[in-house]
C-alpha positions in Angstrom: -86.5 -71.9 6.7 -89.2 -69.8 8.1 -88.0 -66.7 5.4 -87.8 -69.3 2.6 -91.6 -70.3 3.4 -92.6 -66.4 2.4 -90.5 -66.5 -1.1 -93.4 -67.5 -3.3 -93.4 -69.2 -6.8 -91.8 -66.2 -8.8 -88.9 -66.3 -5.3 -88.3 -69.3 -6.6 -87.8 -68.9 -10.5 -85.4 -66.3 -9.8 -83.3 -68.7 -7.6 -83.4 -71.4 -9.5 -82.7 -68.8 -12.5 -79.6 -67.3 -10.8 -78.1 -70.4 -9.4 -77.0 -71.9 -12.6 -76.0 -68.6 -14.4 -73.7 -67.5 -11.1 -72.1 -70.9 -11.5 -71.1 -70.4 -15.1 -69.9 -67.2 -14.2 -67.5 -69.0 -11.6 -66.4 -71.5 -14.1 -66.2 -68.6 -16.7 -63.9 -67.0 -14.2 -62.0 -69.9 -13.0 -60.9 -71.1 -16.3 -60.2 -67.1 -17.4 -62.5 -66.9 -19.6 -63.5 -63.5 -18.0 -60.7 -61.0 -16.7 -61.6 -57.2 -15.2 -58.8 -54.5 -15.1 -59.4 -51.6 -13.1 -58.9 -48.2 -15.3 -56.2 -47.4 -13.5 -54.2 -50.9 -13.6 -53.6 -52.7 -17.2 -52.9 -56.0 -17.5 -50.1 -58.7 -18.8 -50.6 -61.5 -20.6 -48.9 -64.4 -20.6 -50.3 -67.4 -22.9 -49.9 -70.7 -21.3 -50.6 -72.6 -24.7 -50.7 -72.0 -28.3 -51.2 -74.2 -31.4 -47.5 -72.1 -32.6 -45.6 -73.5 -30.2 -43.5 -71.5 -27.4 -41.2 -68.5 -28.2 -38.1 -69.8 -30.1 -36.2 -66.6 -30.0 -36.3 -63.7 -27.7 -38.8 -63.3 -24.3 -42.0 -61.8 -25.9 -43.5 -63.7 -28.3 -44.4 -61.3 -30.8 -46.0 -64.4 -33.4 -49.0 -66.0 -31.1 -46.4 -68.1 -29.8 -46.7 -69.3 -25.6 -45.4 -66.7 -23.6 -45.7 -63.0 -23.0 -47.3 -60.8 -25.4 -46.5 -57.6 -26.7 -50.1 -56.0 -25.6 -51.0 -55.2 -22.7 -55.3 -55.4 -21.4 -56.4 -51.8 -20.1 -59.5 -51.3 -17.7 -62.8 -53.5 -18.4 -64.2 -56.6 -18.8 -62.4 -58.7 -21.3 -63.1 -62.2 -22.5 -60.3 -64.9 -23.5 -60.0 -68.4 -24.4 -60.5 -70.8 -21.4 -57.3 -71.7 -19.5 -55.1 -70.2 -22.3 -54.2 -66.5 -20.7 -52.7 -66.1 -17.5 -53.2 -62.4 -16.6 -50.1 -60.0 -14.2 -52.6 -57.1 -13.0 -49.5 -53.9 -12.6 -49.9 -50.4 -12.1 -49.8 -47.9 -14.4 -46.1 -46.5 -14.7 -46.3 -42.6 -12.7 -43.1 -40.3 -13.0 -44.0 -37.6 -11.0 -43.9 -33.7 -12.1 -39.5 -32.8 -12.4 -38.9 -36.4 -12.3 -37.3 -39.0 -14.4 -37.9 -42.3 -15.0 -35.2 -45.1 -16.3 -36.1 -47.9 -18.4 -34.4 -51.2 -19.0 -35.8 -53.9 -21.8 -35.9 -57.3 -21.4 -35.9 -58.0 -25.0 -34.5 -56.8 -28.0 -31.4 -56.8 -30.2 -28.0 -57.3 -28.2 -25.8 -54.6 -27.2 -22.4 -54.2 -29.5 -19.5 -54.5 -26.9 -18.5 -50.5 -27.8 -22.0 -49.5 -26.9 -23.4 -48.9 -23.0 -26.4 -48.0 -23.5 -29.6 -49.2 -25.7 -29.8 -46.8 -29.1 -33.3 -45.4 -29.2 -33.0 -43.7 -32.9 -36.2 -45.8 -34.2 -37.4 -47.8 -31.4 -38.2 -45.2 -28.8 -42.1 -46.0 -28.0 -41.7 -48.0 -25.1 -45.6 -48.0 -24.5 -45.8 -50.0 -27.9 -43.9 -53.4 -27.7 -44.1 -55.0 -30.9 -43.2 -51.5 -32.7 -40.2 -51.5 -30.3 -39.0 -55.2 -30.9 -39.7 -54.8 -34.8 -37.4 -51.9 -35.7 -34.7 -53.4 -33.7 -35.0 -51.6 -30.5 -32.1 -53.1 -28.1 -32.4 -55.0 -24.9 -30.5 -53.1 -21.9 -30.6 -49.8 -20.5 -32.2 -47.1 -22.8 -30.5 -44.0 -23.5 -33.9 -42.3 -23.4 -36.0 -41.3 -20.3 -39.3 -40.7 -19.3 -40.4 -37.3 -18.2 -43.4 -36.8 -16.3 -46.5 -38.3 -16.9 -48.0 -41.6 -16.9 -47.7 -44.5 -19.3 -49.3 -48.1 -20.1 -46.0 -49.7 -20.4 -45.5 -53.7 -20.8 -44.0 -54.5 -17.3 -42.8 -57.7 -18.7 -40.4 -56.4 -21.6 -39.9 -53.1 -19.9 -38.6 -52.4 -16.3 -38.5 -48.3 -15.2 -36.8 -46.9 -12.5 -38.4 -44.0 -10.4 -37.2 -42.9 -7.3 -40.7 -43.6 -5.5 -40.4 -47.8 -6.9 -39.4 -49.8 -9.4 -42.1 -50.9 -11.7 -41.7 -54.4 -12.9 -43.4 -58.0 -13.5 -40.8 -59.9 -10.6 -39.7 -63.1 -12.2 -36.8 -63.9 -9.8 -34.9 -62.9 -6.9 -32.0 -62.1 -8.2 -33.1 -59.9 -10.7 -34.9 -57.5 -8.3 -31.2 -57.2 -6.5 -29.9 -56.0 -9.9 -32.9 -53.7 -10.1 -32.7 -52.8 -6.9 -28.9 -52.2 -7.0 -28.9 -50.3 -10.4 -31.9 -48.0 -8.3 -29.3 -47.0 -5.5 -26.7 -46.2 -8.0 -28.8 -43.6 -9.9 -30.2 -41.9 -5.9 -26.6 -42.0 -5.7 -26.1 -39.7 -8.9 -29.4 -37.7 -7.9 -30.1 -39.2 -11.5 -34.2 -39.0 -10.7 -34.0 -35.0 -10.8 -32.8 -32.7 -13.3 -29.6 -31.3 -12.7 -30.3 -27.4 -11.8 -27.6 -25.2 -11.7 -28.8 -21.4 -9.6 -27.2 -18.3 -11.1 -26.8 -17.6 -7.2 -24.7 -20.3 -6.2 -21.8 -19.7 -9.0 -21.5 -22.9 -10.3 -21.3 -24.9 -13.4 -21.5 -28.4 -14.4 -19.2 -30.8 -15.8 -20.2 -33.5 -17.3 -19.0 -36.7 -18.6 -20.0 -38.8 -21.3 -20.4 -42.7 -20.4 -21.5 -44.2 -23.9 -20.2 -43.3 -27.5 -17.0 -44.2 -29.2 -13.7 -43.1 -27.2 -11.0 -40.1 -27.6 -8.6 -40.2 -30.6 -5.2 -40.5 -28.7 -3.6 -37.3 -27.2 -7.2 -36.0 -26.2 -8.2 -36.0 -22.9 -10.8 -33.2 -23.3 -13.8 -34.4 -25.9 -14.3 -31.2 -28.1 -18.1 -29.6 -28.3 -20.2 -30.6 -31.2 -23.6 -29.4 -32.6 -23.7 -26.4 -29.8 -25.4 -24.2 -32.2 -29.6 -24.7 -31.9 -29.7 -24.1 -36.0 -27.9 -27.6 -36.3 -29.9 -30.6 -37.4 -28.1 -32.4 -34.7 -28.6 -29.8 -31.9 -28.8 -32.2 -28.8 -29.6 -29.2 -26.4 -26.7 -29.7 -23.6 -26.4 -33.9 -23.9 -30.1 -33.3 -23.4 -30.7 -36.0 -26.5 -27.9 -38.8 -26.2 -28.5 -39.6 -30.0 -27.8 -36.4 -32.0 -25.5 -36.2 -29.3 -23.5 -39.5 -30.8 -25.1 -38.8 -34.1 -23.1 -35.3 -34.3 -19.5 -37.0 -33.6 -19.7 -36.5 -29.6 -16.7 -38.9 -27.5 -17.4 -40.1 -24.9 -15.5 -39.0 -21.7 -15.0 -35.7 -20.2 -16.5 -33.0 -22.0 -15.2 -29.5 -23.2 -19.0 -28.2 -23.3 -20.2 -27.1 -19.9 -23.4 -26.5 -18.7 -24.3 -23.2 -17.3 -27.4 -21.9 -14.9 -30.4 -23.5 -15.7 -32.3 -26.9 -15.3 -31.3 -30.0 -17.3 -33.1 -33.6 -17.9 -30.0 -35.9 -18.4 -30.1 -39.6 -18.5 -27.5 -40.1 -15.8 -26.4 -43.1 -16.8 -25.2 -41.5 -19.8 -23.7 -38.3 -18.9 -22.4 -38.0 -14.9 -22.4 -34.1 -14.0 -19.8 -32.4 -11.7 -20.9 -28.9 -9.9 -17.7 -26.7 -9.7 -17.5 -22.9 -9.2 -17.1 -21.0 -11.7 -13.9 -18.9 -12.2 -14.1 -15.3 -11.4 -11.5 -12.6 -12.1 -11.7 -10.1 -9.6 -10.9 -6.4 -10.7 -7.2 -5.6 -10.6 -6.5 -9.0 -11.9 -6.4 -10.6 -15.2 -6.9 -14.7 -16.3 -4.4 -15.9 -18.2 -5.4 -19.2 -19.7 -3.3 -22.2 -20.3 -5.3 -24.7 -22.3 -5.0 -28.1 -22.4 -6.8 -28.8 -25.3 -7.7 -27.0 -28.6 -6.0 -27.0 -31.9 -2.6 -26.7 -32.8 -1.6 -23.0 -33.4 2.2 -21.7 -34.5 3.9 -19.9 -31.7 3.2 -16.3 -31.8 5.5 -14.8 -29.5 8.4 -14.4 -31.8 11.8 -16.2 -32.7 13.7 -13.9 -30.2 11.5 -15.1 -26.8 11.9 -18.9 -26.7 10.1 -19.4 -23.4 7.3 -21.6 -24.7 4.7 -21.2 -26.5 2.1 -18.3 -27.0 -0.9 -19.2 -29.0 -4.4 -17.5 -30.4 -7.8 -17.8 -28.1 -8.7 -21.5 -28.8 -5.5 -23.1 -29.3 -3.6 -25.5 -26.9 -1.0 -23.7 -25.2 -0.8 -20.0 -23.4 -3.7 -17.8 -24.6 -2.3 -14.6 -25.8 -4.9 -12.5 -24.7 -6.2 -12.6 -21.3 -9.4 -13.0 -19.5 -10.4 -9.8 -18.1 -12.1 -9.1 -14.7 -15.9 -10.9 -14.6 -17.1 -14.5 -14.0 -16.5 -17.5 -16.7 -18.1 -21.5 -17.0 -14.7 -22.6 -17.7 -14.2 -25.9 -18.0 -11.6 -26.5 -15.3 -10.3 -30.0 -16.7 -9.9 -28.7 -20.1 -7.1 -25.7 -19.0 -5.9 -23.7 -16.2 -6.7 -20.3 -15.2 -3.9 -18.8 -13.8 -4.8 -15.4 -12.3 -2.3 -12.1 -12.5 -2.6 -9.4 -10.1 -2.5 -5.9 -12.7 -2.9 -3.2 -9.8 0.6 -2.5 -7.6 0.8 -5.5 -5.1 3.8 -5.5 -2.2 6.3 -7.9 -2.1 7.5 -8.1 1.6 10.6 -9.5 2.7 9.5 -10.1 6.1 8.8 -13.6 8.0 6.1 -12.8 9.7 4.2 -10.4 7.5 2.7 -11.7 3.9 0.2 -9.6 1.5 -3.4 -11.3 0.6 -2.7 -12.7 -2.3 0.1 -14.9 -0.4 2.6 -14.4 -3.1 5.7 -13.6 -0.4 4.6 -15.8 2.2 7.9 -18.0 1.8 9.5 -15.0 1.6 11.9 -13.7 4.9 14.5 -10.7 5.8 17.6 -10.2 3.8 20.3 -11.3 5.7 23.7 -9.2 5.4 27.5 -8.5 6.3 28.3 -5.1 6.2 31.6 -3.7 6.1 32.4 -3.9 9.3 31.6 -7.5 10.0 28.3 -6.7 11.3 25.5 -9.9 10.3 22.0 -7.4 10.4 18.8 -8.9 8.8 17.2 -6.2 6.4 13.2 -6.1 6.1 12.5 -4.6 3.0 9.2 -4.0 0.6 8.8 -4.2 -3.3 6.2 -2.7 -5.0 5.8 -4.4 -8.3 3.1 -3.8 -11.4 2.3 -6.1 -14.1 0.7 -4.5 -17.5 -2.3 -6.8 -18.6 -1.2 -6.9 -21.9 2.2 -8.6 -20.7 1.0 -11.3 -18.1 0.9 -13.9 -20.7 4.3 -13.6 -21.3 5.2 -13.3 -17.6 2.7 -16.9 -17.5 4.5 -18.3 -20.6 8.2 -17.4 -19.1 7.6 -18.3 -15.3 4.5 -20.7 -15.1 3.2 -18.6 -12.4 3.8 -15.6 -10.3 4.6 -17.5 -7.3 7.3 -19.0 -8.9 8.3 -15.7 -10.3 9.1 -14.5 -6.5 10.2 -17.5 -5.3 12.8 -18.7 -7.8 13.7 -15.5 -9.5 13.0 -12.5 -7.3 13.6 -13.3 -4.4 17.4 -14.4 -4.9 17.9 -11.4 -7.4 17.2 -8.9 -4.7 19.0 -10.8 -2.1 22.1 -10.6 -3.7 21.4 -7.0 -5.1 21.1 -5.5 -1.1 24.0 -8.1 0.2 26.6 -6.6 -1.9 25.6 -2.9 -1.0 25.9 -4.0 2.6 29.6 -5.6 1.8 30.1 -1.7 0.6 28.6 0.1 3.7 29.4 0.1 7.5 26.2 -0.4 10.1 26.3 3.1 10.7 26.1 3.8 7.3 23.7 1.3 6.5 21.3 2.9 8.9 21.8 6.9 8.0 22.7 6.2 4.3 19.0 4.2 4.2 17.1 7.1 1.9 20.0 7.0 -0.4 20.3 3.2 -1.1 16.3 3.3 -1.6 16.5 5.5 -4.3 19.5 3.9 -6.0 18.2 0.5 -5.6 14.9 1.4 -7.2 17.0 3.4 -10.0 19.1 0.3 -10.4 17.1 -2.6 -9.9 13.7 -0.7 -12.2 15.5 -1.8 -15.4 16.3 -5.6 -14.2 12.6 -5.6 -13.6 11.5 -4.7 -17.1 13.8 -7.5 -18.9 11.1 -9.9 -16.9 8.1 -7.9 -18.3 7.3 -6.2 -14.8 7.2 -2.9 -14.0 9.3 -2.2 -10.7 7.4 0.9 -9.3 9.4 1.5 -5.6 11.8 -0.3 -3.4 11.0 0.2 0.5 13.4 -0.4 3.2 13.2 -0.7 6.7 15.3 -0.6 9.3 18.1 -3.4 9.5 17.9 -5.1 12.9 20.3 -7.9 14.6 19.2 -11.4 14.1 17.9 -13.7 16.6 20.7 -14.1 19.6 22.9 -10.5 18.7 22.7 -7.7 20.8 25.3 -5.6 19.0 23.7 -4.3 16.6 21.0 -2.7 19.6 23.6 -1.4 21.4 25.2 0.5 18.3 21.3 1.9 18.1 21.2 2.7 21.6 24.8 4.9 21.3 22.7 6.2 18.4 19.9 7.4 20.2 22.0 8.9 23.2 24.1 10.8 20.8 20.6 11.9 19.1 19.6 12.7 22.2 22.2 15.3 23.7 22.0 16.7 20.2 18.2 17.4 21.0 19.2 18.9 24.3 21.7 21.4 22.8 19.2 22.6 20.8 16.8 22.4 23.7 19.0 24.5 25.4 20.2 26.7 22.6 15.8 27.2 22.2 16.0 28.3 26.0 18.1 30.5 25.6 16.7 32.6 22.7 13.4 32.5 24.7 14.8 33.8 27.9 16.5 36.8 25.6 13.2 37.0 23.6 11.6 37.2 27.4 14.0 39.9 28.8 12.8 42.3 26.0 9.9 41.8 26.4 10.1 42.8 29.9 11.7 46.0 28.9 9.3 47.2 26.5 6.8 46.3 29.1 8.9 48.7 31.5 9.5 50.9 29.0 5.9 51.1 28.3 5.2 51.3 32.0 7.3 54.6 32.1 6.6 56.4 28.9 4.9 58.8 30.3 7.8 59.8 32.4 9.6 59.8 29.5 7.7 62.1 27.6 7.4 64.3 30.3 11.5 64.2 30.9 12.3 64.6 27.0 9.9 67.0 27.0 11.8 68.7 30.0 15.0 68.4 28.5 14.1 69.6 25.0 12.4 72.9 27.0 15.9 73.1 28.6 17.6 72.9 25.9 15.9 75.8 23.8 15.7 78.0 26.9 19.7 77.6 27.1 20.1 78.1 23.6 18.2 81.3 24.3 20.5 82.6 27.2 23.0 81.7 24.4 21.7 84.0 21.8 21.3 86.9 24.7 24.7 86.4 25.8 26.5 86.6 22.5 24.1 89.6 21.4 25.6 91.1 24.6 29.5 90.2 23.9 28.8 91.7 20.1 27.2 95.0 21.7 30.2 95.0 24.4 32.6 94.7 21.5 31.4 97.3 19.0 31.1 99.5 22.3 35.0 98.4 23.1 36.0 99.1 19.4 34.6 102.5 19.3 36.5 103.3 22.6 39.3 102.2 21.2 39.3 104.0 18.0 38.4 107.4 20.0 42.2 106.7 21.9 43.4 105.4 19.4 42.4 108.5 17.3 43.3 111.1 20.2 46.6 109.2 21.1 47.9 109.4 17.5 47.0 113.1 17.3 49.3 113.6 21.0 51.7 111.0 19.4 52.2 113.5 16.2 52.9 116.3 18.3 55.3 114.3 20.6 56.6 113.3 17.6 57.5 116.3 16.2 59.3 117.5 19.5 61.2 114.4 20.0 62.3 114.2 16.2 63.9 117.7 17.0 66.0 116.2 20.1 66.4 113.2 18.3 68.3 115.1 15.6 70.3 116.6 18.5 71.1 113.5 20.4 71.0 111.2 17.5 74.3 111.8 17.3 75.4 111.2 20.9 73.1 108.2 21.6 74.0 106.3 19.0 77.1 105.1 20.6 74.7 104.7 23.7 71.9 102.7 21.8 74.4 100.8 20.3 75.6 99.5 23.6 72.3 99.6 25.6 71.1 97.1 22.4 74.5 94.6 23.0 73.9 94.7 27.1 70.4 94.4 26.3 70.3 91.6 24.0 72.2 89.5 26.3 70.6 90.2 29.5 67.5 89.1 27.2 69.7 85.7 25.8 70.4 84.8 29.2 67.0 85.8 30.9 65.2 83.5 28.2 67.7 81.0 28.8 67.3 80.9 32.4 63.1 80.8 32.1 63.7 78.2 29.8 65.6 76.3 32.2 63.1 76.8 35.3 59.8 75.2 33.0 58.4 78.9 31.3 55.7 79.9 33.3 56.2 77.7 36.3 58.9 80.1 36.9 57.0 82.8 36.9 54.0 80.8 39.5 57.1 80.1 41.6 58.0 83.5 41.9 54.6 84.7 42.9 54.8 82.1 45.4 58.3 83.8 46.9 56.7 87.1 46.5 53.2 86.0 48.9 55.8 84.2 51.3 57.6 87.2 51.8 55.1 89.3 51.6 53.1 86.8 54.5 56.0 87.4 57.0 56.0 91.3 55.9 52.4 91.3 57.2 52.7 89.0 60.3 55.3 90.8 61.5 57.4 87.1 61.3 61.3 87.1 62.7 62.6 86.1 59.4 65.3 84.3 61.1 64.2 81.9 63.9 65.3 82.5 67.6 66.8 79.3 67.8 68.8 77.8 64.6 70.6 75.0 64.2 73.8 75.4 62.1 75.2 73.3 59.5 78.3 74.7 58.2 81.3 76.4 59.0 80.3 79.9 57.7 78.4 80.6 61.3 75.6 83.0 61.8 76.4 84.9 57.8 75.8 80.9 56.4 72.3 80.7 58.8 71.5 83.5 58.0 70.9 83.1 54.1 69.4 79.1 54.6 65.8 80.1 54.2 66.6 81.7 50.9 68.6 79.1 49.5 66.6 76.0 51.1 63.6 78.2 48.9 65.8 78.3 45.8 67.0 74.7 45.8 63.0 73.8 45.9 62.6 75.3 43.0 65.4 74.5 41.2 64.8 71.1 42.2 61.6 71.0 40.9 62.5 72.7 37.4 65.1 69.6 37.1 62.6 66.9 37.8 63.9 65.8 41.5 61.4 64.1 44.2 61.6 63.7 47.6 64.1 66.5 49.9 65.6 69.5 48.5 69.3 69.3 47.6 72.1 70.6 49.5 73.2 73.8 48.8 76.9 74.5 49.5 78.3 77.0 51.2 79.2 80.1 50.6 83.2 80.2 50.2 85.1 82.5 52.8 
């Protein structure tokens, strides 16, 4: 009271002034005359009342009629009719930056029952009602989205999904659960981002088409349409849902895929599925098998009725295969079956398998040899497939797998069982070398008639199956036999090395006394010409004593035939004169003579020759001996042996002397023989 005391007469005009204008304003505002919006909020109206009457048809009332209106009130002051207008203040609809945004209408023309989502050919302002409702825009999910940005949209025909909040004026309860639902479902899908697909991570999407009309019958893949950017229809990878339709896309599972990059897709229309993309490693080829595609004729021949082998394109085995690199092949549209084209092993072994896992079903060849032996044989293939030919390998055998397992396998089972029927153990196991190289030989061309290329056949060494020991103690005799083998040799090494170590030694002796050799040889060879030099004195000396001796002799000789002519002479004069008398004389001497010589020769020939004559040099120094030592040549004392008396003693000396030596002539050994007795 005290302040109002101080106010004055122009206080109080201004109070009295403001008092009544302040009040209108609070009827104004009460009634809603008056309405502000905030720039960044817009405002919905609603009209409680109109002189048209409420909306007939529809939820906006696009005529003036009671209910909500098409416009919406931006920021300001605005001015309406008193208690016709009730105003819904709403935020401005955000989607942030690589976000979408979903919208759903309220009102519009009713969806056909072949169509799921809301066409937006000609009603596609959503931030202009009326336009929307008047060219027949359709109530339901729209087919297009919002990109990033922010827009003054009618909250009241229009609801939009973002992932932050659902923008909507709330009428009831159970249609924010439907909201609210149809929100989780599209997190679910990660619908409020793009799909991006890195070049790093190898993938590729499939997608799938949820509106549009369905697949003629006997499709399952929906074929690609308006790919090509130059067509009026281009709808830029499902991208724009109605030149998508408007170009003749199905709906369903698509052919087209979508590559690296980032894509804005209304996920309600089109679902996308991330799969790897199929890479062809070098030394391998792709060989397609497509599901879908056009019909093609069967280009493999009459002759090779093992299915069918089409162009690039068609449904059926691709004739040409994919070679080593990465593809975005559509996974669901065909298979990719991938053919190794360098050597790979085959091994018939349980507990061994290559990489690519082709033999791991695969175990040892079991056999019964000749002589009833039951070995298990590990053995290798090295096979080769030319890239040219593993479509008809696919088209023949479905896969290479299969190939081992229902055709290789038992083929070179029974090849290798019925050489072992042939062959004892023994010879299984030292015959091994031979049987590889007439396998391969034999089994090369069995190979080709199944389009491979058979490039070596290994074998190991057959071993006894689980629970047999025979077969290891046949490879133990083995070994032992090898063995003593070795040691001969061993031995027989020895040996040669022990020789080879003996000469040695020698020449190392040898070498040791050269110099004594030298010196001896040396020795020798000074002997030897020294003697050869006496040699050539001596017979220098014999030829001088010789010529001297021949001279002599021709000097007597000379002088002796000169006395012999003059004896000669004389004696040819008393040879005239006794010629005649001594002729009778000669005549005998020569008979007496020439008998005396028959029996003299006869006789030396009967005594040995010339031992006769030794002998009788013997009896000539034995007599001569007694001569000289004055011997008794008959003992004082003698024993007789005959009847002759002293005359037969006497002459025993001579005779015992005689009988040795006629004893000896005849050959006799041991005492002289008897020599009888002189007769009376």
């Amino acid at each position: 009271m005290e302040n109002l005391q101080y106010l004055g007469p122009m206080g109080w005009r201004v109070i009295v002034f403001a008092v009544p204008v302040i009040v209108v304003v609070l009827l104004f505002w009460w009634s809603g005359v008056i309405r502000y919006i905030p720039n960044d909020r817009l405002g919905i109206l609603e009209k409680l009342w109109s002189f048209r009457g409420s909306v007939e048809t529809g939820f906006i009332a696009l005529y003036g009629e009671a209910g909500f209106q098409p416009e919406v009130v931006r920021g300001g002051l605005h001015v309406f009719m008193p208690f016709q207008y009730s105003m819904h203040r709403a935020n401005l609809v955000t989607i942030p930056q690589g976000q979408i945004g979903y919208v759903f209408a309220r009102d519009g023309e009713p969806l056909p029952p072949t169509q799921t989502l809301a066409s937006n050919i000609d009603a596609d302002d959503f931030q202009d009602v009326r336009s929307f409702l008047t060219k027949g825009g359709q109530k339901g999910p729209q087919r297009k989205i919002l990109r990033e940005g922010t827009y003054a949209i009618n909250l009241a025909q229009f609801i939009v999904l973002t992932a932050q909040s659902t923008y909507a004026v709330n009428l009831n309860a159970l249609e924010q659960k439907l909201f609210a639902d149809m929100s989780t479902l599209i997190s679910e899908r990660n619908g409020f981002e793009p799909v991006v697909i890195h070049d790093a991570e190898d993938l590729i999407g499939i997608v799938t088409i949820h509106d549009g009309p369905a697949l003629p019958d006997g499709e399952i893949i929906a074929p690609t349409v308006s790919n090509n950017p130059k067509d009026p229809n281009f709808h830029n990878n499902f991208q724009d849902p109605e030149k998508f339709l408007n170009a003749g896309g199905y709906r369903g599972r698509q052919l087209q895929v979508l590559a690296d990059g980032s894509y804005f897709l209304n996920r309600i229309f089109a679902t996308v599925e991330l799969v790897e993309k199929t890479i062809i490693d070098v030394g391998t080829v792709g060989v397609v098998v497509s599901y879908t595609g056009r019909r093609s004729a069967d280009i493999s021949g009459q002759s090779y009725r093992h299915g069918e082998l089409v162009e690039t394109g068609a449904r059926g085995v691709w004739s040409t295969p994919l070679l080593p690199g990465k593809y975005a092949f559509n996974t669901y549209a065909g298979n990719i079956i991938i053919v190794p084209t360098t050597n790979f092993v085959l091994k018939w072994t349980k507990e061994q398998f290559g990489e690519h896992r082709l033999d791991e079903n695969l175990s040892e060849v079991s056999l019964i040899t000749k002589d009833a032996f039951e070995p298990v044989l590990p053995l290798s293939v090295v096979v080769h497939i030319d890239y040219m030919k593993a479509p008809l390998v696919v088209q023949r055998f479905g896969d290479i797998k299969r190939l081992v397992e229902q055709t290789l396998d038992p083929m070179v089972s029974a090849y290798f069982k019925n050489i072992a029927q042939t062959k004892t153990l023994i010879q299984l196991l030292q015959e091994r070398s031979e049987i590889q190289r007439t396998s391969g030989n034999e089994m090369r061309e069995k190979f080709g008639s199944y389009s491979l290329e058979l490039q070596e056949v290994l074998i190991g060494t057959p071993r006894a199956s689980n629970g047999q020991n025979s077969i290891e103690q046949i490879l133990i005799q083995l070994r032992e036999r090898q063995i003593a083998v070795e040691k001969v040799e061993t031995y027989k090494l020895q040996e040669a090395a022990a020789i080879q170590e003996r000469t040695l030694r020698e020449k190392e002796a040898l070498a040791e006394q050269q110099a004594k050799i030298t010196t001896s040889a040396l020795t020798i060879e000074i002997s030897e010409n020294e003697g050869k030099a006496q040699l050539a004195r001596t017979r220098q000396q014999a030829e001088t004593i010789q010529v001297t001796a021949k001279a002599e002799a021709e000097k007597v000789r000379l002088a002796g035939l000169g006395e012999a002519d003059r004896i000669k002479a004389i004696a040819l004069a008393d040879a005239e004169r006794i010629k005649a008398t001594g002729l009778a004389d000669a005549q005998k001497v020569r008979a007496v003579g020439l008998a005396e010589a028959e029996a003299t020769e006869k006789k030396v020939a009967a005594f040995g020759g010339p031992d006769y004559q030794l002998h009788s040099q013997v009896l000539m120094r034995f007599a001569e001996a007694i001569e000289n030592g004055k011997l008794p040549l008959v003992p004082q004392i003698q024993v007789g042996g005959g009847a002759g008396g002293d005359k037969g003693g006497a002459n025993g000396l001579v005779e015992m002397m005689l009988s040795m030596l006629v004893a000896d002539r005849l050959g006799l050994k041991g005492a002289p023989a008897a020599v009888p007795a002189p007769a009376e």
